[in-house]
One Martini backbone bead per residue (centre of mass of N, CA, C, O) as a GRO file, in nm:
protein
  156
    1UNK     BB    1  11.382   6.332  -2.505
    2UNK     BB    2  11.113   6.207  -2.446
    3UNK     BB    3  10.974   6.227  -2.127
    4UNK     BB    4  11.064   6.501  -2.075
    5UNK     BB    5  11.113   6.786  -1.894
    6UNK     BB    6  11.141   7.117  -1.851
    7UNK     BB    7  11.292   7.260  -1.570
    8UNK     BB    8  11.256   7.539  -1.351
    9UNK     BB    9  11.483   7.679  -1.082
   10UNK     BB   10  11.413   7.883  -0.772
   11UNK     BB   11  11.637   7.888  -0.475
   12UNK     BB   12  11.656   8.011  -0.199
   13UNK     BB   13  11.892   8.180   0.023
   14UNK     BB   14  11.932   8.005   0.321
   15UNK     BB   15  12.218   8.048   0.418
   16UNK     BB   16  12.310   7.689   0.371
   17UNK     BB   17  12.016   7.653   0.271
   18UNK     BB   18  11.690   7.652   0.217
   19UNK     BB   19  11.404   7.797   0.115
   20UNK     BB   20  11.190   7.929  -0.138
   21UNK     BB   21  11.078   7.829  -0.402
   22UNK     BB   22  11.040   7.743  -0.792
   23UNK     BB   23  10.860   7.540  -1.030
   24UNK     BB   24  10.892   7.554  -1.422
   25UNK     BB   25  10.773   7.486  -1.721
   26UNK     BB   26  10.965   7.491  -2.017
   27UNK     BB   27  10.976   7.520  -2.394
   28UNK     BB   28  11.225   7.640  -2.318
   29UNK     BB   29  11.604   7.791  -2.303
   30UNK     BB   30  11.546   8.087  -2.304
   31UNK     BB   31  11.576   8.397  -2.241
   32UNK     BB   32  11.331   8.502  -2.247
   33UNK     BB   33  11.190   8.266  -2.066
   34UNK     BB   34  11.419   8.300  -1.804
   35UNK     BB   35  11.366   8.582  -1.737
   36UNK     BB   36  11.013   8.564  -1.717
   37UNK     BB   37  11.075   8.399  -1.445
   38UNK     BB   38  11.251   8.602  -1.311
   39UNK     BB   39  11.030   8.813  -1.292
   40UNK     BB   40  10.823   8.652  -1.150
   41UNK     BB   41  10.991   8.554  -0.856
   42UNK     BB   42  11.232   8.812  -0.857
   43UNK     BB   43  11.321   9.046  -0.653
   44UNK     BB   44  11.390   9.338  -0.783
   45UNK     BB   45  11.768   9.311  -0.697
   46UNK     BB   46  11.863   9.066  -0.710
   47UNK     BB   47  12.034   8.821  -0.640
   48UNK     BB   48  12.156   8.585  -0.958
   49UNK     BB   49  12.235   8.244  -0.955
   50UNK     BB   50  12.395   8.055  -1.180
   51UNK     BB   51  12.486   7.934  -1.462
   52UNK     BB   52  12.640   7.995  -1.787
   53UNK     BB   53  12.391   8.029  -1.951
   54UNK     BB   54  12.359   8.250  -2.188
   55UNK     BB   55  12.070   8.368  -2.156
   56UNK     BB   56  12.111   8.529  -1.866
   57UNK     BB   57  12.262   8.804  -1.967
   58UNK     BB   58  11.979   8.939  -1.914
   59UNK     BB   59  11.950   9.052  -1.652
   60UNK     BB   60  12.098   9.309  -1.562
   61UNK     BB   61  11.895   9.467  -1.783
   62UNK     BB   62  11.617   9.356  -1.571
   63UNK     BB   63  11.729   9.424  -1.273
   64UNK     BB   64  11.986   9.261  -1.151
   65UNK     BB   65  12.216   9.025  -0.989
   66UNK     BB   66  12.465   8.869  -1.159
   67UNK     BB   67  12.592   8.518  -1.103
   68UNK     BB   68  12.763   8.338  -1.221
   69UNK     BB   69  12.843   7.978  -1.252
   70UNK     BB   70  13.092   7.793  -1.411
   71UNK     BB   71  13.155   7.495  -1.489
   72UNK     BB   72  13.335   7.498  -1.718
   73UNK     BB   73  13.672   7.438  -1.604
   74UNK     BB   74  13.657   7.479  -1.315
   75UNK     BB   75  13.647   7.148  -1.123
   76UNK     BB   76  13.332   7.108  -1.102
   77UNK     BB   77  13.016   7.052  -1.008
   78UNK     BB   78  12.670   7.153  -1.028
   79UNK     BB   79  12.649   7.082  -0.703
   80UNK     BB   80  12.836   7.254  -0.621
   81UNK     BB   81  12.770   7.540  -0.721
   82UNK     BB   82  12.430   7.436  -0.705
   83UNK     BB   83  12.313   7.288  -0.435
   84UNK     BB   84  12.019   7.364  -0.424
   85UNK     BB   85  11.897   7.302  -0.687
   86UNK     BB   86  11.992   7.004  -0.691
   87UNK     BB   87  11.829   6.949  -0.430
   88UNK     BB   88  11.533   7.023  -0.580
   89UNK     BB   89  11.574   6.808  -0.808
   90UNK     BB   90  11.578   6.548  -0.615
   91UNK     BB   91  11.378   6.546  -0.489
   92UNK     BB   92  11.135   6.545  -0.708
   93UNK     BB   93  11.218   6.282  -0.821
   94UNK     BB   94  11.163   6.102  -0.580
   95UNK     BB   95  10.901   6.186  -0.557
   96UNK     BB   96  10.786   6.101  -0.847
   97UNK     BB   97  10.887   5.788  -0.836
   98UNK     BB   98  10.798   5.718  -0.505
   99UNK     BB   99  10.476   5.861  -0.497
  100UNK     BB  100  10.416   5.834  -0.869
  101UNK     BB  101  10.626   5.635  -1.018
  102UNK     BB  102  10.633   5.794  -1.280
  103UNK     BB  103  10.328   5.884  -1.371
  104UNK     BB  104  10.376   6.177  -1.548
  105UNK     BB  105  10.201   6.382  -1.710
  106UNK     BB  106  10.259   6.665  -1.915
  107UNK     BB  107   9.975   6.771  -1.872
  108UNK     BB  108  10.020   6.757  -1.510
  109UNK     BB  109  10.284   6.889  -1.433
  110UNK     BB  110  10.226   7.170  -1.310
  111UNK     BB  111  10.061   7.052  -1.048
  112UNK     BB  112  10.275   6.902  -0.926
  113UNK     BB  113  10.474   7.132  -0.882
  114UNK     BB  114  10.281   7.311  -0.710
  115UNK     BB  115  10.268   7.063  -0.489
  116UNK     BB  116  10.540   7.058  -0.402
  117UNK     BB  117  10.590   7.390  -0.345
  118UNK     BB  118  10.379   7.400  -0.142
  119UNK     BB  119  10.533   7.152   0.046
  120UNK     BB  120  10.783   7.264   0.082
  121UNK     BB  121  10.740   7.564   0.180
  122UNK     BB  122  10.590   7.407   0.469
  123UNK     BB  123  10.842   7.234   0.602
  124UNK     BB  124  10.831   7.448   0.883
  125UNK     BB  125  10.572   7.492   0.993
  126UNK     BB  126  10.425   7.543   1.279
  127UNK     BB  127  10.124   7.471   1.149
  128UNK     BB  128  10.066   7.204   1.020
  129UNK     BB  129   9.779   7.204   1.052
  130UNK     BB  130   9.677   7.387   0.856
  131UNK     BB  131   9.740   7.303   0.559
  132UNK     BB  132   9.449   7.196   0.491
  133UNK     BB  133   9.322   7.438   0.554
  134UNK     BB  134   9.453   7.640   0.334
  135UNK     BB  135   9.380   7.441   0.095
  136UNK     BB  136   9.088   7.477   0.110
  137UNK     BB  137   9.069   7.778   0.091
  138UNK     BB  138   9.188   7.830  -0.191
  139UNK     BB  139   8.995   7.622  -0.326
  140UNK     BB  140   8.728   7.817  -0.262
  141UNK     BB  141   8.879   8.082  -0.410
  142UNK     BB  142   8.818   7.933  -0.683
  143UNK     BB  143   8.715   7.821  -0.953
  144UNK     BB  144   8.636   7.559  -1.100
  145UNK     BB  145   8.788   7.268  -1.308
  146UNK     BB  146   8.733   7.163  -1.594
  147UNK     BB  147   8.870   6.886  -1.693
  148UNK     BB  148   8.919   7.036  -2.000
  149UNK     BB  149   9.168   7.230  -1.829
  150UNK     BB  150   9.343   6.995  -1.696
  151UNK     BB  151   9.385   6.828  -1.969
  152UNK     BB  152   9.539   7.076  -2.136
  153UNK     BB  153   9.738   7.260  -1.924
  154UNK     BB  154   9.605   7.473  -1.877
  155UNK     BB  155   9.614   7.768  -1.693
  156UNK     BB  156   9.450   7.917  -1.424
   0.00000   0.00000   0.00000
């Protein structure tokens, strides 16, 4: 695996558009992982499309509307299937490589999500100028982080 990490994402589906995002570092694909991820992120009782991957299998059972769309057999590609997913996705790659050259080490990989699905999320905001304005507000109402618990990658 080298230097990648895994990441899931949950894109809301607005229209034909994206909506609201979630993106979060997980250390395996276990059902256990993506379901608590899905029980953090989407109001039970959601309709949640996923891929075919064996894991999501217990969504039902945690109070969900489960869609699979199975890729393998289709004759489609999982662009098509998850275009949402995909294009949040590749916008992440691009700002990662081409923001931060691809310097992004494990150890800040969640913040560095945390600060995409931030600014993904308030891109059509009405007030683009408060963004700095509630940036530092947050920044504000939270106790300060010693380095030594940035760089160790525990959360907040």
């Amino acid at each position: 695996m080298g230097n990648k990490a895994l990441v899931v994402i949950a894109a809301q589906v607005d229209g034909k558009g994206i909506g609201r995002i979630r993106l979060r570092r997980i250390p395996d694909a276990s059902s256990k992982t993506l379901i608590s991820f899905v029980r953090d992120v989407v109001v039970p009782g959601s309709e949640v499309i996923t891929d075919g991957w064996d894991a999501y299998e217990g969504l039902k059972g945690a109070g969900f509307k489960h869609r699979p769309r199975v890729i393998s057999g289709s004759g489609k590609t999982a662009s098509v299937l998850l275009p949402r997913v995909h294009r949040v996705a590749s916008l992440l790659k691009r700002w990662l490589l081409g923001t931060h050259q691809g310097a992004v080490s494990r150890e800040h990989l969640a913040y560095y999500l945390d600060e995409f699905t931030f600014r993904f999320n308030r891109r059509r905001s009405a007030s683009r100028g408060k963004l700095f304005y509630r940036l530092a507000q947050q920044a504000a109402q939270v106790d300060p982080s010693p380095y030594a618990q940035l760089v160790g990658g525990k959360p907040l």
